[in-house]
C-alpha positions as CSV (number, residue, x, y, z in Angstrom):
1,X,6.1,-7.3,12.3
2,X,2.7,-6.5,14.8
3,X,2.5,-3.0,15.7
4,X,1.2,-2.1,19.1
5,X,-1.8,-0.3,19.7
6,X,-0.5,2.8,19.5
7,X,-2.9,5.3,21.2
8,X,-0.7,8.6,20.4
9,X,1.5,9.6,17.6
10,X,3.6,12.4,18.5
11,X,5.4,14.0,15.6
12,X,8.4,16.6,15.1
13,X,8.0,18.8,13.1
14,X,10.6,20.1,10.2
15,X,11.3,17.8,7.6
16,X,8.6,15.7,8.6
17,X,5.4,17.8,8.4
18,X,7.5,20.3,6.4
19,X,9.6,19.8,3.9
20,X,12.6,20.5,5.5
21,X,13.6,23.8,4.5
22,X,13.1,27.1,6.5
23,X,12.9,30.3,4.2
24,X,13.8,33.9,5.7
25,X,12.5,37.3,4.1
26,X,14.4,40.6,4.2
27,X,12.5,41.2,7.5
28,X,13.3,38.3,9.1
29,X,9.9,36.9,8.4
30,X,9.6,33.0,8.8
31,X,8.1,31.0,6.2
32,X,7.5,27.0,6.0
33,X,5.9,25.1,3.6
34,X,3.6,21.9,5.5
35,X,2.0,19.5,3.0
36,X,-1.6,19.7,3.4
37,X,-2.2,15.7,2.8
38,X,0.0,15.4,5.9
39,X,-3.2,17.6,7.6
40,X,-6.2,15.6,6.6
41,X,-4.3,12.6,7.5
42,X,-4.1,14.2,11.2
43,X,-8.1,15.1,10.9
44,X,-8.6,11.5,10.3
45,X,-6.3,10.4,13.3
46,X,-7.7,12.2,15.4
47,X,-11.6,11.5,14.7
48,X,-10.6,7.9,15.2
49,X,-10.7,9.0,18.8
50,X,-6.6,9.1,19.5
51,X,-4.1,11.6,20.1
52,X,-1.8,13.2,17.9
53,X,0.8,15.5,19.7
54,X,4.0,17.9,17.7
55,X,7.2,17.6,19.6
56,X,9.9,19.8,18.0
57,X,13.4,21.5,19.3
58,X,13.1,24.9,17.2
59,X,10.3,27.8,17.7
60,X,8.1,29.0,15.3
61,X,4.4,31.2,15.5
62,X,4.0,29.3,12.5
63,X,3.9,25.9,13.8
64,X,1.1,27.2,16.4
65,X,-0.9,28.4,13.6
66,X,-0.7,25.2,11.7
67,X,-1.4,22.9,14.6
68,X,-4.4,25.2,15.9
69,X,-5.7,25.2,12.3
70,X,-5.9,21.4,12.8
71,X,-6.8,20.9,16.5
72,X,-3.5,19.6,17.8
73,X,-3.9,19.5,21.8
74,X,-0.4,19.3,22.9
75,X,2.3,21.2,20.7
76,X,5.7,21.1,22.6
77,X,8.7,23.8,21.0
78,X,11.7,24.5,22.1
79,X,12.3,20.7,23.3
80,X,15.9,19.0,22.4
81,X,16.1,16.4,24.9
82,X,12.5,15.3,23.2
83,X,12.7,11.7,25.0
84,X,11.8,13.1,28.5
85,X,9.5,15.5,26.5
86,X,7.8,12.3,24.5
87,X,7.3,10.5,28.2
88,X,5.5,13.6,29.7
89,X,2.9,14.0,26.9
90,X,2.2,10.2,27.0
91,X,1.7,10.6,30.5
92,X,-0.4,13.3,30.6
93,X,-2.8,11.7,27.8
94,X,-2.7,8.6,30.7
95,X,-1.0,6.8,27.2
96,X,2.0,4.6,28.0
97,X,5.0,4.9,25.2
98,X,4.3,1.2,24.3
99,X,0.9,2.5,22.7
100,X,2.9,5.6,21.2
101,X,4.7,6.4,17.7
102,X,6.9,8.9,17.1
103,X,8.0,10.1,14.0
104,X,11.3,11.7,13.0
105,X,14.0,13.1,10.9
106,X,17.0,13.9,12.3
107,X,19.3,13.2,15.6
108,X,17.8,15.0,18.3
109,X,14.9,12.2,17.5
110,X,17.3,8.9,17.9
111,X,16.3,8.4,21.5
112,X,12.9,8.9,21.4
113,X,12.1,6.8,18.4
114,X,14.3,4.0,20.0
115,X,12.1,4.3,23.6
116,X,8.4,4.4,21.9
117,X,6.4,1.4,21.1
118,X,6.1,2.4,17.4
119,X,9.3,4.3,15.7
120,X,9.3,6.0,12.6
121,X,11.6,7.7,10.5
122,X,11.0,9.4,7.4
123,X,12.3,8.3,4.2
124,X,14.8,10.9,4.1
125,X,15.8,10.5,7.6
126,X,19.3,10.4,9.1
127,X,20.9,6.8,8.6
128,X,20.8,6.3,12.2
129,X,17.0,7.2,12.5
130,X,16.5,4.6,9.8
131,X,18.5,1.5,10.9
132,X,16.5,2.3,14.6
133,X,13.3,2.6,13.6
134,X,10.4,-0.2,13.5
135,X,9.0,1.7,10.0
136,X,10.8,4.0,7.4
């Protein structure tokens, strides 16, 4: 199958550039663990001279630490109706959502991944993420 030109990937963010699982010390400290190959492959994205965006619906200081560490622009939290969400970054970028990917997990991403040019869901995705998406 061709893939569009996809000018801006727009990720969420647990269970995709984490691994899933969100960790809680006796203070209520939050902890995540992001895979740093998932990092460099951003660095490279974005060098190529295209956007990369983080969409997700929870909150986390530690999300804005890990996207400023890498240069994210836009990094959207707080966001479950991520479709409408998904069409604002594009548009602000001046990106339509044929040239965009989005990548997901779960199914508060179902919408979006079915409206973008380029869906994907990750391997351990939700069933109904993976029979919608264009790449699992």
């Amino acid at each position: 199958m061709p893939t569009p030109d996809i000018q801006l990937i727009i990720s969420d963010v647990d269970g995709v550039l984490t691994d899933g699982g969100v960790t809680f010390d006796n203070s209520g400290m939050e902890y995540k663990t992001f895979n740093i190959k998932d990092g460099l492959g951003i660095k490279m994205w974005q060098r190529s001279g295209r956007h990369f965006a983080v969409l997700t619906a929870r909150q986390s200081q530690i999300v804005e630490t890990r996207c400023g560490e890498l240069g994210i622009e836009i990094v959207k939290q707080g966001f479950t109706k991520k479709l409408q969400a998904a069409i604002d970054i594009a548009s602000h970028l001046g990106v339509s959502t044929e040239q965009t990917c989005f990548i997901g997990d779960d199914l508060t991403d179902l919408s979006t991944i079915a409206h973008v040019g380029f869906g994907v869901a990750v391997a351990d995705a939700v069933s109904e993420l993976r029979d919608t998406a264009d790449f699992v």
